[in-house]
N, C-alpha and C positions, 0 to 999 in steps of 0.2 A: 301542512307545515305547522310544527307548536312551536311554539314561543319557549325562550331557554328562560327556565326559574330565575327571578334574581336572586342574588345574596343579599342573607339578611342577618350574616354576622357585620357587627361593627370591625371597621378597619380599627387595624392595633395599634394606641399610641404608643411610642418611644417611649423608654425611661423618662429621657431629660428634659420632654415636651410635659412628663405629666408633674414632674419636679419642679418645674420652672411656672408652670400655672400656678402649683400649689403654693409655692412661695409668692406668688405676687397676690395670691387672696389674703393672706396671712396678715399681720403687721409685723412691723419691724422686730427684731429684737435685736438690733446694735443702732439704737437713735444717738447715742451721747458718740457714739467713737465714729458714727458716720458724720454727724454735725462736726466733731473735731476736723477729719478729714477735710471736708467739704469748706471746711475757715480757713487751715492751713492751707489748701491749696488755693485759693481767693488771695491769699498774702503773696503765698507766690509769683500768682497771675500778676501783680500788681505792682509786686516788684522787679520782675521781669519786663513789664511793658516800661517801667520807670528806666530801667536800665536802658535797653534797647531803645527808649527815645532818645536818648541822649549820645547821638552820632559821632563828637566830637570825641567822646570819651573810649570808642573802639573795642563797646561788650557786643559780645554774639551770644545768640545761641548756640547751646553745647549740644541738644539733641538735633542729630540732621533731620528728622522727620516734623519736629514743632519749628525748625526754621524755615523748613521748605511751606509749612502752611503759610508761616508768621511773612514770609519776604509776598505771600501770593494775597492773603487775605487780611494783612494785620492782626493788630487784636481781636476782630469780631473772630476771625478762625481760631485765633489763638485762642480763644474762650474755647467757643464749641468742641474744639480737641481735648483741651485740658477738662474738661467735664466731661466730656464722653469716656473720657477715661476713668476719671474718679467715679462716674456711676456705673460702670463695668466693674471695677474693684470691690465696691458696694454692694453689687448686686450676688454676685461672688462669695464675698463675706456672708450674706444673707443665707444663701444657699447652703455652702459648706458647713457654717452654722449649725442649721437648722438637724444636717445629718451628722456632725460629729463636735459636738457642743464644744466652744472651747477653742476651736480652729479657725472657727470665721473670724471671731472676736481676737484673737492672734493674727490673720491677715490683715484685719484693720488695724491692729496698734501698729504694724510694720509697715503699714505705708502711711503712718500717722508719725512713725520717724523718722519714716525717709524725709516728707515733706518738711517736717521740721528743719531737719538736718539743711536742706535746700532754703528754706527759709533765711535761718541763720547767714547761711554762705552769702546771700544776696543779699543781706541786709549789710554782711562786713562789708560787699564791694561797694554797695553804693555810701555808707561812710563814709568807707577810705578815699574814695571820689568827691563827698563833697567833703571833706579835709573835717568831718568829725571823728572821736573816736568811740571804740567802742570795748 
């Protein structure tokens, strides 16, 4: 009896396995609009838990998936979601980046306005709630 040859081609990586290494060897090329991101969403985070502490005043969460963490895990979940997320968009932006210059860096200002945008709203309610204006 012989023995069957092994193979001694290399298994094929994927595209997006060889794209996705490549980019994480690399360094950044969106630090300023990833830091904007990564503040603006820390504002939000923060004013969200501000709100939501405050029971008597009758704010919820409007996404049902950050409330279902937010009712199970509080803020500690509430964190880890809301960053896992903003490093998914990040990561994203790096990528697309990298192969069509221009586009990552436009996925990051648009979710650098959404959060703003989210920002602002939560900052009018919690004002209006403690009777300042704005």
């Amino acid at each position: 009896m012989t023995a069957r040859p092994r193979r001694t081609h290399a298994r094929k990586t994927t595209d997006w396995r060889r794209v996705l290494f490549a980019a994480a060897r690399e360094s950044s090329v969106l630090q300023q609009e990833s830091v904007l991101l990564i503040s603006l969403s820390l504002a939000d985070l923060l004013l969200t838990y501000k709100l939501l502490s405050q029971q008597s005043a009758g704010f919820f969460e409007a996404n049902p998936i950050a409330q279902w963490i937010f009712a199970r895990w509080n803020i500690a979940g509430m964190t880890l979601f809301k960053f896992a997320l903003i490093a998914g968009v990040i990561a994203i932006g790096e990528v697309v980046e990298r192969h069509r210059p221009g586009w990552g860096r436009a996925v990051l200002i648009i979710g650098c306005i959404a959060a703003a945008f989210v920002v602002v709203q939560g900052a009018k309610l919690y004002m209006a709630h403690s009777g300042l204006a704005f």
